[in-house]
N, C-alpha and C positions, 0 to 999 in steps of 0.2 A: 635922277639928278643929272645935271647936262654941266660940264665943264671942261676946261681944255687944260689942264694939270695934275698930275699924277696925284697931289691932293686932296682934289675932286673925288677919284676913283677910290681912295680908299678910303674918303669920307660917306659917299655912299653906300661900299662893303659894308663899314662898321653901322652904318645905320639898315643894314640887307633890304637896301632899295637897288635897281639897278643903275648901273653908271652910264651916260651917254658920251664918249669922247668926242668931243668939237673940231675937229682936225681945222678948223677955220682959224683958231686962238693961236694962243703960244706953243702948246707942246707939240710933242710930234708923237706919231702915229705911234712908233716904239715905247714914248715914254708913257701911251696914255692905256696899253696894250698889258707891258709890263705891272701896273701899276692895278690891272683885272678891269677893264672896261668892258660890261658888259655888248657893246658896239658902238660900233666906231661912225661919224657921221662925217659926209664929209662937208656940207656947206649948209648955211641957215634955211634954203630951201628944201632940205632933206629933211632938217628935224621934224614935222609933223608927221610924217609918212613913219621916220623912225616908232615916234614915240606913240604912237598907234598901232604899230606894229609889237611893241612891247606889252603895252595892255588889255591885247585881247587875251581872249578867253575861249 
């Protein structure tokens, strides 16, 4: 799940998917960190490489 509020983060936990934090959005890096983001992304051009990087096997 990809989101920029500590929300996000533990909406993904409770569903044991992992979190992507968006550092591009609202929160900040600390809030999205604290809140268990499995990694932290820092711009829309990152997220594929992220979440590719998540799915392998």
């Amino acid at each position: 799940m990809v989101g920029d509020r500590a929300n996000d983060m533990l909406a993904a936990a409770r569903h044991a998917i992992p979190g992507v934090g968006a550092l591009w959005g609202y929160g900040s890096e600390d809030e999205l960190t604290a809140a268990g983001a499995t990694v932290l992304c820092s711009s829309p051009d990152d997220l594929v490489n992220t979440v590719q990087d998540l799915i392998r096997v």
